[in-house]
C-alpha positions in Angstrom: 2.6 12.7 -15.2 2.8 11.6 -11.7 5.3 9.4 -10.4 5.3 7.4 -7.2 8.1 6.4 -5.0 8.2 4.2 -2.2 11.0 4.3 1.2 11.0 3.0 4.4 11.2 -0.1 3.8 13.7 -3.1 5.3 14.8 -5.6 7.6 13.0 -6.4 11.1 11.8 -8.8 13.7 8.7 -10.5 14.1 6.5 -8.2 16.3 8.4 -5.1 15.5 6.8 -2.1 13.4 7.5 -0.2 9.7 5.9 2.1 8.3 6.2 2.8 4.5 5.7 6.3 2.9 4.9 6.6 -1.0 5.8 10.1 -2.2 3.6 11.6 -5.2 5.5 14.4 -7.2 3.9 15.8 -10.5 0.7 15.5 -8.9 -0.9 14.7 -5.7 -3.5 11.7 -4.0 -6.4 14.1 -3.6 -9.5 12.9 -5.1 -7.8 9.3 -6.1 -7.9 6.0 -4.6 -4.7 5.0 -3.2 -3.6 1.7 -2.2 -0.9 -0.4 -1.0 0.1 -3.8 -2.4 2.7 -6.3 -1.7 4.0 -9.2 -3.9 6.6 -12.2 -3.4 8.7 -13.5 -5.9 7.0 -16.4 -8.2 3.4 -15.4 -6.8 0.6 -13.0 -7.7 0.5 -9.2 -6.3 -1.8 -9.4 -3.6 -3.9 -6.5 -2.0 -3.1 -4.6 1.3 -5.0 -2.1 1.9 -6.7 0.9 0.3 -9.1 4.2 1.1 -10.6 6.6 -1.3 -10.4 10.0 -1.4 -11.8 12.4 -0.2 -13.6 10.8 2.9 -14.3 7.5 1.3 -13.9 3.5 2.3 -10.5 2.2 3.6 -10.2 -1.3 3.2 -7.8 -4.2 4.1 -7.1 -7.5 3.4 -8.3 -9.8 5.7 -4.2 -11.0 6.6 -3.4 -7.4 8.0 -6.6 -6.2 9.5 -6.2 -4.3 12.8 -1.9 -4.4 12.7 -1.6 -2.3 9.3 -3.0 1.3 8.8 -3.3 3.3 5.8 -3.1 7.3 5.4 -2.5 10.3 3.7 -1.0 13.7 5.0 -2.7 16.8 4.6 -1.3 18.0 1.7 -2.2 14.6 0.0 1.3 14.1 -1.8 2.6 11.8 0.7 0.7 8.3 1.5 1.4 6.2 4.3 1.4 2.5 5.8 1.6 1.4 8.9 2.6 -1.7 9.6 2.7 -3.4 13.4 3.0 -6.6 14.7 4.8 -7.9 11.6 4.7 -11.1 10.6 7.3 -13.3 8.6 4.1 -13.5 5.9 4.7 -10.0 5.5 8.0 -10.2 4.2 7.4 -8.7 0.3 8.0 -6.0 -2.2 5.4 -3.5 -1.1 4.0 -1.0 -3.9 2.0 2.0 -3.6 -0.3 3.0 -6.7 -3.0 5.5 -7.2 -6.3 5.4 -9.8 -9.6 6.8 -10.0 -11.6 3.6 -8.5 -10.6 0.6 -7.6 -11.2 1.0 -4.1 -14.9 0.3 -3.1 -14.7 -3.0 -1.8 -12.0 -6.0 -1.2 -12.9 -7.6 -4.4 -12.6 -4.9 -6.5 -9.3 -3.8 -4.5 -8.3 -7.5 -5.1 -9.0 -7.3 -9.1 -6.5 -3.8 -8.8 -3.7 -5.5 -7.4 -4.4 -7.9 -10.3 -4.1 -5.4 -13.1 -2.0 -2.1 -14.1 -5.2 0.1 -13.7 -3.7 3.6 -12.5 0.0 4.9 -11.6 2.6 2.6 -9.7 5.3 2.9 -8.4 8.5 0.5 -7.9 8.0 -0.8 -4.6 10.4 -1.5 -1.7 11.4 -4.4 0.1 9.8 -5.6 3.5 11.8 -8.8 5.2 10.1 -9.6 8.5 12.9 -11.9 10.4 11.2 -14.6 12.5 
């Protein structure tokens, strides 16, 4: 059974960059949709971003387009997000997660961060100071 664990997260400035890593052991990311998610306390898990592999769609929520950036590494057991230009609205527990769909477009990646379709793991904390 795979398991998923989350670093890189923590404390930073408005403007300044993070980038989180999600480490697969037991199993890898190859032909699996992986995506990021974030959630606050007392509100719904919300969708990030996504991308299906191999070679599919990577998709983002509307908030982070063009400052976050999703990827992989070759060996497809370490998943990645970028995050620039952050924002005190990014400040959240971000969780990575695996399954075989979910990501095809932002509504269904939106209905996935909605559900417990797929593998999880237990997220890390973001705080963007302003």
């Amino acid at each position: 059974e795979v398991q998923l664990v989350e670093s890189g997260g923590g404390l930073v400035q408005a403007g300044e960059s993070l980038t989180l890593s999600c480490a697969a052991t037991g199993s890898t990311f190859d032909g699996y949709h992986i995506g990021w998610f974030r959630q606050v306390p007392g509100r719904e898990r919300e969708a990030v971003s996504c991308s299906s592999l191999p070679g599919g769609p990577t998709i983002y929520a509307d908030s982070v387009q063009d400052r976050f950036t999703i990827s992989v590494d070759d060996t497809k057991e370490t998943m990645y997000l970028s995050m620039s230009n952050l924002k005190p609205d990014d400040t959240a527990v971000y969780f990575c997660a695996r399954n075989k769909g979910g990501c095809v477009t932002l509504l269904l990646l939106k209905l996935w961060a909605l559900s417990d379709m797929g593998s999880w793991g237990r997220g890390t904390q973001v705080t963007v100071s302003s």
